[in-house]
C-alpha positions in Angstrom: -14.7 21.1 -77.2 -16.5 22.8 -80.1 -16.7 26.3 -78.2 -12.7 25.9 -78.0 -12.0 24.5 -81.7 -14.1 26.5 -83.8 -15.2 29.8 -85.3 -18.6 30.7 -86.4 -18.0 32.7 -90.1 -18.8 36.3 -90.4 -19.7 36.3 -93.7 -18.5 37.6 -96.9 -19.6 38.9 -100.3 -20.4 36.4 -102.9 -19.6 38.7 -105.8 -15.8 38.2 -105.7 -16.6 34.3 -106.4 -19.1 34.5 -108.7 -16.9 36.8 -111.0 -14.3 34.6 -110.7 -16.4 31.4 -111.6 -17.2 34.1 -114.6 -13.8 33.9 -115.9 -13.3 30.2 -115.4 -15.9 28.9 -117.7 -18.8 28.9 -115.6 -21.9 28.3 -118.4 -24.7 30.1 -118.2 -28.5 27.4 -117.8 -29.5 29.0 -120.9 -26.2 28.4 -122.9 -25.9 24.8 -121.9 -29.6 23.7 -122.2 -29.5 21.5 -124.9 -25.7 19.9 -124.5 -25.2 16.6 -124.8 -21.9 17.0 -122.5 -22.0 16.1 -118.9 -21.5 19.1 -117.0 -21.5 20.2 -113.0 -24.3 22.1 -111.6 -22.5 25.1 -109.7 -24.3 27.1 -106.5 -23.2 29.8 -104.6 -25.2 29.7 -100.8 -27.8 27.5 -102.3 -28.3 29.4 -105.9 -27.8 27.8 -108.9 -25.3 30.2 -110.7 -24.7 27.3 -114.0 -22.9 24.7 -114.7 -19.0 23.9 -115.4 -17.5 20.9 -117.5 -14.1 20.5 -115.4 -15.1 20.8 -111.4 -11.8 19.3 -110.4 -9.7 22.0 -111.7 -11.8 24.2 -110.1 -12.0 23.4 -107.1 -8.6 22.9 -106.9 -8.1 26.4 -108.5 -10.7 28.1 -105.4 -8.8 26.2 -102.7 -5.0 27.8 -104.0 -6.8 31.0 -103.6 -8.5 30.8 -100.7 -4.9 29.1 -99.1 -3.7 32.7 -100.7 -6.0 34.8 -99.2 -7.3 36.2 -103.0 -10.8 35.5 -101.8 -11.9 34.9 -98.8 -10.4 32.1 -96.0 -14.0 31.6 -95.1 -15.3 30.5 -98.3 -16.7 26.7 -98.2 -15.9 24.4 -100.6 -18.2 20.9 -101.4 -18.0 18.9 -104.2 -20.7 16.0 -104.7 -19.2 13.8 -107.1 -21.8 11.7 -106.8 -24.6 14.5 -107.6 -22.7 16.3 -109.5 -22.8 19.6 -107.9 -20.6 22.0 -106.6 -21.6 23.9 -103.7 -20.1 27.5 -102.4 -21.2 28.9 -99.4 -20.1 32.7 -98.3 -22.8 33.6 -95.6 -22.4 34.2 -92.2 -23.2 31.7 -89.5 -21.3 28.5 -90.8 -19.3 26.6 -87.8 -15.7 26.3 -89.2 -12.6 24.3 -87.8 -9.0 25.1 -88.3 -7.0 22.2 -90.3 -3.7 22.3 -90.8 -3.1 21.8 -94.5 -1.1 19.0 -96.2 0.7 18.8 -99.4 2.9 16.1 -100.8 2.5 14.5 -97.8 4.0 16.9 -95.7 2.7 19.0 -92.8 3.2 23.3 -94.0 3.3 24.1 -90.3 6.8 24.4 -89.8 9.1 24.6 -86.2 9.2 29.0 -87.9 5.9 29.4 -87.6 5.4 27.9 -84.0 8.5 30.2 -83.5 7.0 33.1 -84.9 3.8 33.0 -83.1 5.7 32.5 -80.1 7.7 35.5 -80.6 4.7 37.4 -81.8 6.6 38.6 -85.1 8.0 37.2 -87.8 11.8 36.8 -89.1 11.2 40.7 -90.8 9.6 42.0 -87.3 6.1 42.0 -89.1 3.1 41.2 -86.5 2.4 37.5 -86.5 -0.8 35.9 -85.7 -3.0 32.9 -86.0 -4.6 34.9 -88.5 -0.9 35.0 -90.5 -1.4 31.1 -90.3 -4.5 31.1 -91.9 -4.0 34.2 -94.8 -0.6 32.3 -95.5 -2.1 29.4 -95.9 -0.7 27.1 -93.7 -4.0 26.3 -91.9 -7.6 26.0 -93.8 -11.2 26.8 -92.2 -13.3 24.0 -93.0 
């Protein structure tokens, strides 16, 4: 059930990413008019910000700090390989599900973290949450 399973986003500001797509080598239109190099056309909620020549690193680099809770959880992530495009959204009014996140082909949530929300704390008495799931990156709005 969708009312059960998801979360509608509230929103957050775009400025964070856009500095940080700044300092990553994010090319200005004007600056990259005339290469001859293939490059990916970067938007934040549907604005074209510029262009990037490696999108795989980041997009890996946004998701470890989104999993980190450095910019925002809600913060979508698509990458059209195809098209060529990246596309960041940050506005309010996206439907989001919870995933639980994978690496190395094993499962972050661990028997401690069932324990902890459980228990309502964690091993250091600190309050825990599903939003300590999410800010500690165990589970991933998508």
């Amino acid at each position: 059930d969708l009312s059960l399973m998801s979360c509608i986003s509230v929103g957050s500001l775009s400025a964070p990413v856009i500095e940080f797509l700044e300092e990553w080598g994010l090319e200005s239109l004007e600056e990259n008019a005339h290469s001859a190099t293939p490059c990916t056309k970067v938007f934040v909620n549907g604005v074209w910000m510029g262009v990037h020549r490696d999108p795989a690193n980041l997009v890996k680099t946004i998701k470890k700090l989104r999993r980190k809770d450095d910019i925002s959880p809600e913060v979508s992530v698509v990458r059209d390989i195809r098209e060529r495009e990246l596309r960041l959204y940050t506005d309010a009014g996206r439907v989001c599900r919870p995933l639980f996140i994978v690496e190395n082909q094993q499962l972050l949530l661990a028997k401690k973290h069932i324990q902890y929300l459980n228990d309502g704390q964690d091993e250091e008495g600190k309050p825990y949450k599903w939003d300590s799931l999410v800010k500690g990156g165990v589970i991933e709005l998508l």
